[in-house]
PQR file of N, CA, C, O and H, with PARSE charges and radii, in Angstrom:
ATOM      1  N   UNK A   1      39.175 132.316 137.411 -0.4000 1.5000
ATOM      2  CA  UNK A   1      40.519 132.773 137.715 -0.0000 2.0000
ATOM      3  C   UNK A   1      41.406 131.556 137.932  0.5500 1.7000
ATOM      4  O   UNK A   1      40.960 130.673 138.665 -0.5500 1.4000
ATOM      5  N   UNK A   2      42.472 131.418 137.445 -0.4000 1.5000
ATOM      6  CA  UNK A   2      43.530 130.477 137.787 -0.0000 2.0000
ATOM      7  C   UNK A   2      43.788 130.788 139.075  0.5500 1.7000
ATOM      8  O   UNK A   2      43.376 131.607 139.896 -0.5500 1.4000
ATOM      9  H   UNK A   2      42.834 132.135 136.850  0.4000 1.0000
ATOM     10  N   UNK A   3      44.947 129.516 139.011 -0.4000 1.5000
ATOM     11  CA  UNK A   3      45.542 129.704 140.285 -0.0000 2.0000
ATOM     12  C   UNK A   3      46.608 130.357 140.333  0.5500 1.7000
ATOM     13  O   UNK A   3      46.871 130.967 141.369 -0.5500 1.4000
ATOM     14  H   UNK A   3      45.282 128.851 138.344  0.4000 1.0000
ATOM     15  N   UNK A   4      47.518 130.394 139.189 -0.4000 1.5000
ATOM     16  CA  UNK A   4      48.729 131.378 138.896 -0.0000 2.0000
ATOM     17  C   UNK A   4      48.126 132.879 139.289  0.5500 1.7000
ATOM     18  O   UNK A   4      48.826 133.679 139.908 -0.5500 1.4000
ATOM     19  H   UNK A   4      47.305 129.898 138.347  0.4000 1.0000
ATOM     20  N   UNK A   5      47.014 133.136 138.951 -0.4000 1.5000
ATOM     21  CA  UNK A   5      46.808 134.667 138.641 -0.0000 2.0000
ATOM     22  C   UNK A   5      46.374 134.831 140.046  0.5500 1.7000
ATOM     23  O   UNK A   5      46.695 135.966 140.396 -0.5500 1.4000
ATOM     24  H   UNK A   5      46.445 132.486 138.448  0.4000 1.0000
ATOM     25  N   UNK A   6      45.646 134.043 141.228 -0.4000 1.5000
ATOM     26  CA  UNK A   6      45.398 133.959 142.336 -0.0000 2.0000
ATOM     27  C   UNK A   6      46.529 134.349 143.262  0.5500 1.7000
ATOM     28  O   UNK A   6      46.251 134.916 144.318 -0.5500 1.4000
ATOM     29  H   UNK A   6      45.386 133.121 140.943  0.4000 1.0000
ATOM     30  N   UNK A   7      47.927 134.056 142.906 -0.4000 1.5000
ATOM     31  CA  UNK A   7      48.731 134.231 143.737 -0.0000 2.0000
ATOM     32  C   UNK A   7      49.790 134.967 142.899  0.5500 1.7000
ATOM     33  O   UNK A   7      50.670 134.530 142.158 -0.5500 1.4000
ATOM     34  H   UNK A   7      48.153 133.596 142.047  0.4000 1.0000
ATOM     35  N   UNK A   8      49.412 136.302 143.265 -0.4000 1.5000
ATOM     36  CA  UNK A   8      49.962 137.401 142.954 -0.0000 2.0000
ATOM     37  C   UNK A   8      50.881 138.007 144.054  0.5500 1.7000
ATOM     38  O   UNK A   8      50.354 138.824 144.809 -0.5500 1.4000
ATOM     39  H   UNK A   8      48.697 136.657 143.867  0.4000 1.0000
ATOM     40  N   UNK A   9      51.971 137.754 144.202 -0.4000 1.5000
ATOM     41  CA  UNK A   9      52.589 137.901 145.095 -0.0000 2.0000
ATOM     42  C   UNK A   9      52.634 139.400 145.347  0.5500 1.7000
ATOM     43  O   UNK A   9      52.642 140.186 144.399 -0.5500 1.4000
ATOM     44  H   UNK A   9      52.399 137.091 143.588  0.4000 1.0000
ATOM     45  N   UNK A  10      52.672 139.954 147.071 -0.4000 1.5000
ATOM     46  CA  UNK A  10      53.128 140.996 147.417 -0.0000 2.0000
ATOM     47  C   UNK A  10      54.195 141.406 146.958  0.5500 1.7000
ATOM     48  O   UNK A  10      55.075 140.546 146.995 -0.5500 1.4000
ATOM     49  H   UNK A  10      52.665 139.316 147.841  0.4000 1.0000
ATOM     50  N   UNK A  11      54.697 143.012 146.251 -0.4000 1.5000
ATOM     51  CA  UNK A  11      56.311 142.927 146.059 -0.0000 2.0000
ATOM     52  C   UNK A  11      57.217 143.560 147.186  0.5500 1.7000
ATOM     53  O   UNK A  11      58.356 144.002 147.031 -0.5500 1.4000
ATOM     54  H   UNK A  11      53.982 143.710 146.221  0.4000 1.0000
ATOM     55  N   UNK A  12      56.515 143.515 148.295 -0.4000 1.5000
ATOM     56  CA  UNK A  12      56.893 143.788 150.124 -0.0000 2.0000
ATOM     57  C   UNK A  12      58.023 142.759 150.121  0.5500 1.7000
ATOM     58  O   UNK A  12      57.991 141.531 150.039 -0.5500 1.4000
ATOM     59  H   UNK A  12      55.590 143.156 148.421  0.4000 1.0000
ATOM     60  N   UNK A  13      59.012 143.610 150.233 -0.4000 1.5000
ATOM     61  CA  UNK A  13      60.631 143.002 150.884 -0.0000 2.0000
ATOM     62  C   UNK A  13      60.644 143.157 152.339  0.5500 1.7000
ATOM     63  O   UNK A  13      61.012 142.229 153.059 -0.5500 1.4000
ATOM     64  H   UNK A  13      59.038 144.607 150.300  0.4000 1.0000
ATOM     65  N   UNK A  14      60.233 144.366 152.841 -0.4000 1.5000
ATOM     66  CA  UNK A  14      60.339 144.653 154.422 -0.0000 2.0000
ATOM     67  C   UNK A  14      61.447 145.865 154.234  0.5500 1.7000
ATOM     68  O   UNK A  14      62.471 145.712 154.900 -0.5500 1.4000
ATOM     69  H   UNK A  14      59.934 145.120 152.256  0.4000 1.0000
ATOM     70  N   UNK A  15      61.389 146.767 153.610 -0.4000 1.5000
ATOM     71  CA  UNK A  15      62.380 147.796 153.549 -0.0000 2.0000
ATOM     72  C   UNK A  15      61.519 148.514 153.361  0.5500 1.7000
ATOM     73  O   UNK A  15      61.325 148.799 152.179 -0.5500 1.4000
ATOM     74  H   UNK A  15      60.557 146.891 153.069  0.4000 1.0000
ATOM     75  N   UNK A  16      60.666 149.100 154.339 -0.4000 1.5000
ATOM     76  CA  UNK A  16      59.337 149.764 154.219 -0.0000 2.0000
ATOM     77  C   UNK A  16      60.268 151.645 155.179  0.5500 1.7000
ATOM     78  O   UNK A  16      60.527 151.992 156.331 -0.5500 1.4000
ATOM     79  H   UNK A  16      60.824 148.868 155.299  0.4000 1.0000
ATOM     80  N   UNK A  17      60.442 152.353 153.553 -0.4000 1.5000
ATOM     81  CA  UNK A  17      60.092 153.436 154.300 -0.0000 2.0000
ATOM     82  C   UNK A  17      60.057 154.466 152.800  0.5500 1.7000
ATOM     83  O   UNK A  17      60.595 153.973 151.808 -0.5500 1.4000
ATOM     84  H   UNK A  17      60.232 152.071 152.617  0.4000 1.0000
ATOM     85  N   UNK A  18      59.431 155.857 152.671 -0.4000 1.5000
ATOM     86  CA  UNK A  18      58.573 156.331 151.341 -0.0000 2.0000
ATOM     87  C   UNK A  18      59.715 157.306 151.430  0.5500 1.7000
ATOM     88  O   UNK A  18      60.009 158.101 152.323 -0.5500 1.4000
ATOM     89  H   UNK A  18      58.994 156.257 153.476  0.4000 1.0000
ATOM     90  N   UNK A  19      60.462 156.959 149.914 -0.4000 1.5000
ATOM     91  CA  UNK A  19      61.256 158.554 149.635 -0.0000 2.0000
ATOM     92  C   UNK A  19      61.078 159.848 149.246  0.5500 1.7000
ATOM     93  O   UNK A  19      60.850 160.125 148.068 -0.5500 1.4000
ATOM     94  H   UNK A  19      60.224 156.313 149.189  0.4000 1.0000
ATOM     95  N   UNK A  20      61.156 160.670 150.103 -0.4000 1.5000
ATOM     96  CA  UNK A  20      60.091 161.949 150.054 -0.0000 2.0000
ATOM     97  C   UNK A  20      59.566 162.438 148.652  0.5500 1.7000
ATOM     98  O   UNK A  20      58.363 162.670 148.543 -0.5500 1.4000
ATOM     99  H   UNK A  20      61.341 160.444 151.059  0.4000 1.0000
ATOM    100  N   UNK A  21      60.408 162.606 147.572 -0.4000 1.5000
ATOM    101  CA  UNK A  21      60.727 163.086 146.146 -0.0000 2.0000
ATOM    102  C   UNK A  21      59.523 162.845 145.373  0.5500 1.7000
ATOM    103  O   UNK A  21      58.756 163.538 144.704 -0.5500 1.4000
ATOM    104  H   UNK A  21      61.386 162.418 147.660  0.4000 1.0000
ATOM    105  N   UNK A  22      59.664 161.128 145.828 -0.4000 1.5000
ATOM    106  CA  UNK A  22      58.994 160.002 144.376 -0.0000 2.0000
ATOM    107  C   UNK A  22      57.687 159.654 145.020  0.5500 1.7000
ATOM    108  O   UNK A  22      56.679 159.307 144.404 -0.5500 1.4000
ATOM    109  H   UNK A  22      60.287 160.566 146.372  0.4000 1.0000
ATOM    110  N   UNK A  23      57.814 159.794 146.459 -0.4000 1.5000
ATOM    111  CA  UNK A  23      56.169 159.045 147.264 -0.0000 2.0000
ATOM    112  C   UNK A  23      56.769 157.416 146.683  0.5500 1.7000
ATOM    113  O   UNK A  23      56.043 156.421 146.688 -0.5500 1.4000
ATOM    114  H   UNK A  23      58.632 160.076 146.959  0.4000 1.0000
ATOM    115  N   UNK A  24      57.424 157.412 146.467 -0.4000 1.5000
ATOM    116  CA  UNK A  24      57.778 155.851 146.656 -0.0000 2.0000
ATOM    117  C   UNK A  24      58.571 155.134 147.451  0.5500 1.7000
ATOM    118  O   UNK A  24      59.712 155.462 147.776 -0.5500 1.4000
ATOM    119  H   UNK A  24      58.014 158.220 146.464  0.4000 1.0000
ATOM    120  N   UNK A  25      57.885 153.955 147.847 -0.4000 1.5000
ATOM    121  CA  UNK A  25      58.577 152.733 149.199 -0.0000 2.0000
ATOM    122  C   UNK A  25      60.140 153.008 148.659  0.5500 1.7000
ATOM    123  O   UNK A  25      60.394 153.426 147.529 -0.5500 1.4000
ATOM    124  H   UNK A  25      56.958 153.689 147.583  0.4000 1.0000
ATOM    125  N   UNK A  26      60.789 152.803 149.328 -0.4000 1.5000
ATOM    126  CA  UNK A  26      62.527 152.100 149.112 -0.0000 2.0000
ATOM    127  C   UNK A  26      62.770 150.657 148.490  0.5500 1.7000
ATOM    128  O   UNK A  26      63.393 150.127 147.570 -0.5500 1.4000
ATOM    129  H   UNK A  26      60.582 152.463 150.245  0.4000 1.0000
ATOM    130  N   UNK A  27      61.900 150.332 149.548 -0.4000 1.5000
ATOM    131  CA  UNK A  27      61.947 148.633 149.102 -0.0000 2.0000
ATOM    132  C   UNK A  27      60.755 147.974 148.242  0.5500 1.7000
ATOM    133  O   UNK A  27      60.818 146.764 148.026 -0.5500 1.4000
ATOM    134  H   UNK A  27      61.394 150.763 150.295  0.4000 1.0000
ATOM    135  N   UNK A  28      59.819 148.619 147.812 -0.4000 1.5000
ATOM    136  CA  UNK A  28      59.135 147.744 146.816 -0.0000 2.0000
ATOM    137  C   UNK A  28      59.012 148.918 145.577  0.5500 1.7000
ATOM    138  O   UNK A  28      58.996 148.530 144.408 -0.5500 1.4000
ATOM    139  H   UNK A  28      59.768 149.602 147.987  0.4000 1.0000
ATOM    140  N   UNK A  29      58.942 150.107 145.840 -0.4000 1.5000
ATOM    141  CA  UNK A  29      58.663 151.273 145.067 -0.0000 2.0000
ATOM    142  C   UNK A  29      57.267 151.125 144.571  0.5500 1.7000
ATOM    143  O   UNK A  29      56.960 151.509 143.442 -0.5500 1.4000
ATOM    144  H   UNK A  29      58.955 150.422 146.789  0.4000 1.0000
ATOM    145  N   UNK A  30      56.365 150.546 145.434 -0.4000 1.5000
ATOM    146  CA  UNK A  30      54.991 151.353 145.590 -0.0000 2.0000
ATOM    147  C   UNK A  30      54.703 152.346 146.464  0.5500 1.7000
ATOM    148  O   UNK A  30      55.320 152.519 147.515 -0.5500 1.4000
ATOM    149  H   UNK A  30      56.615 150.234 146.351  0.4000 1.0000
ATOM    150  N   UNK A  31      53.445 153.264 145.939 -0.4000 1.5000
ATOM    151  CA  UNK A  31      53.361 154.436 146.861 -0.0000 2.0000
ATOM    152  C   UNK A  31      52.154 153.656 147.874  0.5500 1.7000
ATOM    153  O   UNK A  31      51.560 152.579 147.837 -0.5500 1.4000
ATOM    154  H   UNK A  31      52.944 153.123 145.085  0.4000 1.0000
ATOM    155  N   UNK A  32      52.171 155.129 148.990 -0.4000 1.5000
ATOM    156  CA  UNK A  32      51.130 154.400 149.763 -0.0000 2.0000
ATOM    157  C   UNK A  32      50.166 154.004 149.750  0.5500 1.7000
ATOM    158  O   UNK A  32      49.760 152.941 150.220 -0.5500 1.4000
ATOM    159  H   UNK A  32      52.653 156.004 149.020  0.4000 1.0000
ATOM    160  N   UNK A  33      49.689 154.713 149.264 -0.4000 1.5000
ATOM    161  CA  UNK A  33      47.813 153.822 147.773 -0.0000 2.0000
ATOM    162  C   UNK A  33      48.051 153.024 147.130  0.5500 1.7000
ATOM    163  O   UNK A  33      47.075 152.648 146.480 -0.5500 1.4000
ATOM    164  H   UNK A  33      50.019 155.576 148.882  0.4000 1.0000
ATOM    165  N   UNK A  34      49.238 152.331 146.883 -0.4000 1.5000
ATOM    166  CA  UNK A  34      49.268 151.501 146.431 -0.0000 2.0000
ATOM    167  C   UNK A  34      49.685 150.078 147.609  0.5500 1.7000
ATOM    168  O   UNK A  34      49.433 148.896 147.379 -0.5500 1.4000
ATOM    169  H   UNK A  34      50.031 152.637 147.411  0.4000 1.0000
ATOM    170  N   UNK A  35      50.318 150.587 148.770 -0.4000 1.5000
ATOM    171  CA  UNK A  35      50.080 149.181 149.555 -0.0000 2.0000
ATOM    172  C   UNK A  35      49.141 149.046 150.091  0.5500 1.7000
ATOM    173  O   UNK A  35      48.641 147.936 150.274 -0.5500 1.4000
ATOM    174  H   UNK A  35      50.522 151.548 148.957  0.4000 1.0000
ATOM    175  N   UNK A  36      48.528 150.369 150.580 -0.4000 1.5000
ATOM    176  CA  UNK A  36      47.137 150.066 151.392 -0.0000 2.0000
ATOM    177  C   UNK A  36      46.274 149.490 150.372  0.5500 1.7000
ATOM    178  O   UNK A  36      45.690 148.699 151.113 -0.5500 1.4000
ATOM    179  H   UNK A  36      48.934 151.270 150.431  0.4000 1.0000
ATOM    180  N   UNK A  37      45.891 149.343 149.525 -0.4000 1.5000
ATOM    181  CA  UNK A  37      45.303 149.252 148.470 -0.0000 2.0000
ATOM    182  C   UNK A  37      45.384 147.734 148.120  0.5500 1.7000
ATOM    183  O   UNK A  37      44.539 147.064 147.527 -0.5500 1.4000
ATOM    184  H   UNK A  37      46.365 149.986 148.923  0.4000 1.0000
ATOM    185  N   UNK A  38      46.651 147.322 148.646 -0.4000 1.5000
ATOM    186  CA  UNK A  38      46.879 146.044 148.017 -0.0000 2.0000
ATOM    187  C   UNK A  38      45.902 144.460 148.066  0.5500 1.7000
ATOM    188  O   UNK A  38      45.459 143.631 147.272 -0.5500 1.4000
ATOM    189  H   UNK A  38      47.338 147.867 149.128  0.4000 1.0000
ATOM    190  N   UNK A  39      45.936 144.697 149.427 -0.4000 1.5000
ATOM    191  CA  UNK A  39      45.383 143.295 150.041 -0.0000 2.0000
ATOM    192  C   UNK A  39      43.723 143.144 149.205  0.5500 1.7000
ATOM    193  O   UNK A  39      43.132 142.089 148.973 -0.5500 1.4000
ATOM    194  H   UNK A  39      46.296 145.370 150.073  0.4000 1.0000
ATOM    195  N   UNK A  40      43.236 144.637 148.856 -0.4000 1.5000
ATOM    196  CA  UNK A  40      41.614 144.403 148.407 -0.0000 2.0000
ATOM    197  C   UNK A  40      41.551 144.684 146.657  0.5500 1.7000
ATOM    198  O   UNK A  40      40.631 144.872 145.861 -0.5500 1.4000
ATOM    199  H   UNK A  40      43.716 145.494 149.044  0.4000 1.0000
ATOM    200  N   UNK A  41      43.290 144.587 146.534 -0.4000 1.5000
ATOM    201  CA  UNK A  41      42.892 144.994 144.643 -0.0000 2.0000
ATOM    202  C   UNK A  41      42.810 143.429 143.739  0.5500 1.7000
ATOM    203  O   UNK A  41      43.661 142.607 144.079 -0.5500 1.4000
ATOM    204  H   UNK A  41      44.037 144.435 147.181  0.4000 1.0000
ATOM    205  N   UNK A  42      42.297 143.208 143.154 -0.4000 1.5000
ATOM    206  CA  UNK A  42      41.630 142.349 142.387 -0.0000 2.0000
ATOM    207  C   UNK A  42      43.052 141.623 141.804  0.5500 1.7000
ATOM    208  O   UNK A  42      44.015 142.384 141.889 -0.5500 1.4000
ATOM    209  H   UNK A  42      41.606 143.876 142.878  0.4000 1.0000
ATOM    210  N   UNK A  43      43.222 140.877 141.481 -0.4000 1.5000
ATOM    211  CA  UNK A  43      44.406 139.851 140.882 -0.0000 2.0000
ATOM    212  C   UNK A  43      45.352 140.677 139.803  0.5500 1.7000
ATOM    213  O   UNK A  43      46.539 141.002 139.789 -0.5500 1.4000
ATOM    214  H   UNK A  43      42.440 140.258 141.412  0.4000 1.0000
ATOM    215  N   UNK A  44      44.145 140.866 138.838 -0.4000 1.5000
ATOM    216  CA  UNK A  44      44.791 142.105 137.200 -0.0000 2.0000
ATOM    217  C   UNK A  44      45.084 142.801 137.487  0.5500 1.7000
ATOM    218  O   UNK A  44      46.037 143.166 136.798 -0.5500 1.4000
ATOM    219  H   UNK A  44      43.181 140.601 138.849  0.4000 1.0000
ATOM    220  N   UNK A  45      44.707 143.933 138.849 -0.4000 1.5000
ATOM    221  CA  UNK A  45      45.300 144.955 139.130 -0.0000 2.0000
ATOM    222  C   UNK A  45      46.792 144.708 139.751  0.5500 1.7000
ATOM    223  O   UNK A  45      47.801 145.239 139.289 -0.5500 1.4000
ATOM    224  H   UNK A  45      43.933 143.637 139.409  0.4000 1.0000
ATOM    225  N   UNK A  46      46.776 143.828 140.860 -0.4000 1.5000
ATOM    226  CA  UNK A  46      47.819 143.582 141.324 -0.0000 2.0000
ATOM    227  C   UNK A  46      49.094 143.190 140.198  0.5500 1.7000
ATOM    228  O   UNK A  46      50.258 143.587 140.255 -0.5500 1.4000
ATOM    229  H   UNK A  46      45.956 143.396 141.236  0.4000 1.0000
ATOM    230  N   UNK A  47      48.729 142.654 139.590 -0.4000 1.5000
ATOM    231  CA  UNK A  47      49.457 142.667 138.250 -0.0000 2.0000
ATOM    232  C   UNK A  47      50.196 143.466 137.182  0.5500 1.7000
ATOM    233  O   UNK A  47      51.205 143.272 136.504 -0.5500 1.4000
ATOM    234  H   UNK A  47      47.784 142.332 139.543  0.4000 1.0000
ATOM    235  N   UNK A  48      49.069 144.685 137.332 -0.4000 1.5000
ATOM    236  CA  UNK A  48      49.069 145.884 136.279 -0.0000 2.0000
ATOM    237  C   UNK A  48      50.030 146.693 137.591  0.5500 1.7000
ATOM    238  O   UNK A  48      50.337 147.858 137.340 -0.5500 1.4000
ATOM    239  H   UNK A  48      48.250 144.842 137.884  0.4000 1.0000
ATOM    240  N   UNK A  49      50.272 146.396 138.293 -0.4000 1.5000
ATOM    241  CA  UNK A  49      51.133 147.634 139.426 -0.0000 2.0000
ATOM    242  C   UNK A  49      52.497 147.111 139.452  0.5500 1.7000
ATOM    243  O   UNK A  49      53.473 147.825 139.223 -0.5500 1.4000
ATOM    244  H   UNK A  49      50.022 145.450 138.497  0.4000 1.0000
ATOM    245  N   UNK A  50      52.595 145.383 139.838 -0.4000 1.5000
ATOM    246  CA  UNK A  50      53.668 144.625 139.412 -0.0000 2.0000
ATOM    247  C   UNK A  50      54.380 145.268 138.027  0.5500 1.7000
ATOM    248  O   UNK A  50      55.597 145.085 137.990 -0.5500 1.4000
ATOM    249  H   UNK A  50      51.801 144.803 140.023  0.4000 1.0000
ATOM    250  N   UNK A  51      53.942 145.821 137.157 -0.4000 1.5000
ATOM    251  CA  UNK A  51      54.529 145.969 135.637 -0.0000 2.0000
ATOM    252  C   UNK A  51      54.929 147.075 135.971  0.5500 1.7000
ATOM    253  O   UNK A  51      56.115 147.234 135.679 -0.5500 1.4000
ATOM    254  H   UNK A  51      52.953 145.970 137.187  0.4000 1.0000
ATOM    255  N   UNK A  52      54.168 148.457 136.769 -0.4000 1.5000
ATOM    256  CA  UNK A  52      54.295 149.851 136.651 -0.0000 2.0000
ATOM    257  C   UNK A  52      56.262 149.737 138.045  0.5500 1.7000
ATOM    258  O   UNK A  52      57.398 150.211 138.004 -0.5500 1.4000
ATOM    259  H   UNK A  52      53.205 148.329 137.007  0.4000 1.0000
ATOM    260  N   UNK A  53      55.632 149.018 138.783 -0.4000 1.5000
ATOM    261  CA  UNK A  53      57.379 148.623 139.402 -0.0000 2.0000
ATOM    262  C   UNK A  53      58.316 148.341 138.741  0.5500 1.7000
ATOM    263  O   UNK A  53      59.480 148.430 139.131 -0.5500 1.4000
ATOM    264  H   UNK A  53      54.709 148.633 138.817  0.4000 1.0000
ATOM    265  N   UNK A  54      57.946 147.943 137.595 -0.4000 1.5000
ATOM    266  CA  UNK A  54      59.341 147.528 137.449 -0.0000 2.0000
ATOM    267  C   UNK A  54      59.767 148.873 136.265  0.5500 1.7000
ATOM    268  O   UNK A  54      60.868 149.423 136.258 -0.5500 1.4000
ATOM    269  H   UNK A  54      57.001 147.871 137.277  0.4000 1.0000
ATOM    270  N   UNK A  55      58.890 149.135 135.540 -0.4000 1.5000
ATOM    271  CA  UNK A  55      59.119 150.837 135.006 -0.0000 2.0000
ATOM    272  C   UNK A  55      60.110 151.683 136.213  0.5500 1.7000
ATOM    273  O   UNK A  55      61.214 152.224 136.267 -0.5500 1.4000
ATOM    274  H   UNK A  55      57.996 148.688 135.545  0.4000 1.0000
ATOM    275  N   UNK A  56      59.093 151.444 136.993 -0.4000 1.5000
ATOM    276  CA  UNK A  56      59.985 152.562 138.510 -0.0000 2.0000
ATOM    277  C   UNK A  56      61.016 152.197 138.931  0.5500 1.7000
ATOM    278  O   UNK A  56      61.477 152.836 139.877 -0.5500 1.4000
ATOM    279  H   UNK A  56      58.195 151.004 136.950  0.4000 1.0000
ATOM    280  N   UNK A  57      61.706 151.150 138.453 -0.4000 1.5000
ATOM    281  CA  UNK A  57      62.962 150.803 138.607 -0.0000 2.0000
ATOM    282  C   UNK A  57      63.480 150.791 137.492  0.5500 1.7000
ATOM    283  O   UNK A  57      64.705 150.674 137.506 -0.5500 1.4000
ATOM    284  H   UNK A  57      61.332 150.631 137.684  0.4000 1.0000
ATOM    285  N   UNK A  58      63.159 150.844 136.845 -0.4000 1.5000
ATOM    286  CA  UNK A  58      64.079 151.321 135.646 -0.0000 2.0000
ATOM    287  C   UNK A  58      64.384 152.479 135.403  0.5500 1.7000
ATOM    288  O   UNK A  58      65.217 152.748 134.538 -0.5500 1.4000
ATOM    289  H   UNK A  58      62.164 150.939 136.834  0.4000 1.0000
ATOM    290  N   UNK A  59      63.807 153.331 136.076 -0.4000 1.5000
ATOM    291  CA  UNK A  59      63.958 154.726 136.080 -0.0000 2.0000
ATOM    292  C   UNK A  59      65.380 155.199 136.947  0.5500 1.7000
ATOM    293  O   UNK A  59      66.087 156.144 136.599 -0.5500 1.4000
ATOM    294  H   UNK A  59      63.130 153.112 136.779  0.4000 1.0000
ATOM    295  N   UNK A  60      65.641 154.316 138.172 -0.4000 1.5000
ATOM    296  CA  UNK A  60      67.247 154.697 139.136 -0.0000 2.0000
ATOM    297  C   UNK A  60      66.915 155.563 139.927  0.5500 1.7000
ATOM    298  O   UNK A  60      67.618 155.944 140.863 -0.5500 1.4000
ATOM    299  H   UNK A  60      65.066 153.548 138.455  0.4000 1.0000
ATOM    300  N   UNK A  61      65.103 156.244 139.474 -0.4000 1.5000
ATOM    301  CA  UNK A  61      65.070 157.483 140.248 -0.0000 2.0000
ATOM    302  C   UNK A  61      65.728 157.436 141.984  0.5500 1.7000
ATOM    303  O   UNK A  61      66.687 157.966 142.545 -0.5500 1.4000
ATOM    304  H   UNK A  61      64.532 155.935 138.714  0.4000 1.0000
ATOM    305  N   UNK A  62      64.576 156.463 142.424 -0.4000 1.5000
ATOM    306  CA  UNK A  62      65.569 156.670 144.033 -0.0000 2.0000
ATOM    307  C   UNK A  62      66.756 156.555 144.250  0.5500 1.7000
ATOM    308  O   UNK A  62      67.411 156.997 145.194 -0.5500 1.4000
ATOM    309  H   UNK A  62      63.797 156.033 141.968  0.4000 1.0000
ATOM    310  N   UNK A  63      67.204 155.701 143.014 -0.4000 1.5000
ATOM    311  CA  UNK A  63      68.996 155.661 143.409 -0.0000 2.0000
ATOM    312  C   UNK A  63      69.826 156.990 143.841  0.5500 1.7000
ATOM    313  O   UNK A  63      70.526 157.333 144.793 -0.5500 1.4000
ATOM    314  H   UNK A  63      66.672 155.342 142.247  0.4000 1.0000
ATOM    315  N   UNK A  64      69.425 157.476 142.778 -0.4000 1.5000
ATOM    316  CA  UNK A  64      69.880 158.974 142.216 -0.0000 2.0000
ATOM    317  C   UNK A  64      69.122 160.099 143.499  0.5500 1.7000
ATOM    318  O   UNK A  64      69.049 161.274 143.139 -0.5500 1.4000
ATOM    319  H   UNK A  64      68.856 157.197 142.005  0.4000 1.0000
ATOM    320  N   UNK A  65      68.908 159.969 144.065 -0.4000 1.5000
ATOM    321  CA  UNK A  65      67.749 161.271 144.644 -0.0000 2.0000
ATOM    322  C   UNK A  65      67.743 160.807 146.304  0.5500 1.7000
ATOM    323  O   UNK A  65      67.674 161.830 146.986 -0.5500 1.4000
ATOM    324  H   UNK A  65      68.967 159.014 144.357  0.4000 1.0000
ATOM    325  N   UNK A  66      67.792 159.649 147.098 -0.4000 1.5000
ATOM    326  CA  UNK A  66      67.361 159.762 148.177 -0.0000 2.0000
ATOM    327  C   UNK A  66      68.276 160.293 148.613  0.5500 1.7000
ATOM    328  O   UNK A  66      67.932 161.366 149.110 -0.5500 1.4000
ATOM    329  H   UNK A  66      67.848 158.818 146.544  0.4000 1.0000
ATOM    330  N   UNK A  67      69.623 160.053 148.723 -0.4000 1.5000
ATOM    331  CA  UNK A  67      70.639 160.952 149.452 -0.0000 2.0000
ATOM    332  C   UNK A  67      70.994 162.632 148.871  0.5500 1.7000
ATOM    333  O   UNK A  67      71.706 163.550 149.279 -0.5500 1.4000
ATOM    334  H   UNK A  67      69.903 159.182 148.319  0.4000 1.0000
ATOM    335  N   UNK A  68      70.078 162.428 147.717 -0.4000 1.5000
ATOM    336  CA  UNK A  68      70.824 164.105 147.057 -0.0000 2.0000
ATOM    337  C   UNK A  68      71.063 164.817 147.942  0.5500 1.7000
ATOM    338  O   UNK A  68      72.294 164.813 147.967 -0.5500 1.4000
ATOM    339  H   UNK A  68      69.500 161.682 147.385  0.4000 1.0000
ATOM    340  N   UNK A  69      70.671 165.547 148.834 -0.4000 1.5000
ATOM    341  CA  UNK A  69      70.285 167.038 149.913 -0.0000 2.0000
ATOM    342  C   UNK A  69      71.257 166.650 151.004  0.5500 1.7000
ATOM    343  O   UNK A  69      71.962 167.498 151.550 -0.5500 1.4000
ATOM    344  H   UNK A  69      69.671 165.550 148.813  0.4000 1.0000
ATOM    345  N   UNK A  70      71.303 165.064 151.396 -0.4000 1.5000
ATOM    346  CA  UNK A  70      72.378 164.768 152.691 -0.0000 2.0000
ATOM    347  C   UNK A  70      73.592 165.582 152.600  0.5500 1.7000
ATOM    348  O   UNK A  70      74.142 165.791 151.518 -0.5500 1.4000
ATOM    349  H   UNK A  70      70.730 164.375 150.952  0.4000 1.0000
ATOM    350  N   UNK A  71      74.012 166.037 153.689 -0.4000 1.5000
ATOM    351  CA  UNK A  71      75.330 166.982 154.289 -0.0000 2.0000
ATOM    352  C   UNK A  71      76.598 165.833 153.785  0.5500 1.7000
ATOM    353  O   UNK A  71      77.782 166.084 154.009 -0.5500 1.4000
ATOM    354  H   UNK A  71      73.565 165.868 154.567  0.4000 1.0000
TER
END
C-alpha cells in the first residue's frame, strides 16, 4: 500500500447531523454505516465511498428536501 492510499482522509467536516429523508449526514453525506464503519474500512473502500459522496452531492438531494415540511 502507498502512502497516498494510506491517508485517506475522513470526509467529517463536523456538521454531524442525518437528514431524515436520505439517512444522510448534512455535512459529509455519509450514512451512519458508513461513519461507524469508517475508522475499520480498508483504504479502497474508503475510497470507493469518497466517489459514492460526491454522486450524493451531485444529486442537491438535501438541498432540496431538508427544509421541505418546515412551517
Amino acid at each position: 500500500m502507498s502512502a497516498v492510499e494510506a491517508a485517506v482522509a475522513s470526509p467529517c467536516n463536523s456538521v454531524c447531523r442525518i437528514e431524515e429523508r436520505s439517512g444522510w449526514c448534512l455535512g459529509c453525506y455519509r450514512t451512519l454505516d458508513e461513519i461507524a464503519a469508517w475508522s475499520a474500512m480498508p483504504e479502497a473502500q474508503k475510497l470507493a465511498v469518497h466517489k459514492v459522496l460526491q454522486a450524493r452531492r451531485r444529486t442537491g438531494h438535501l438541498e432540496s428536501t431538508a427544509c421541505k415540511d418546515d412551517p
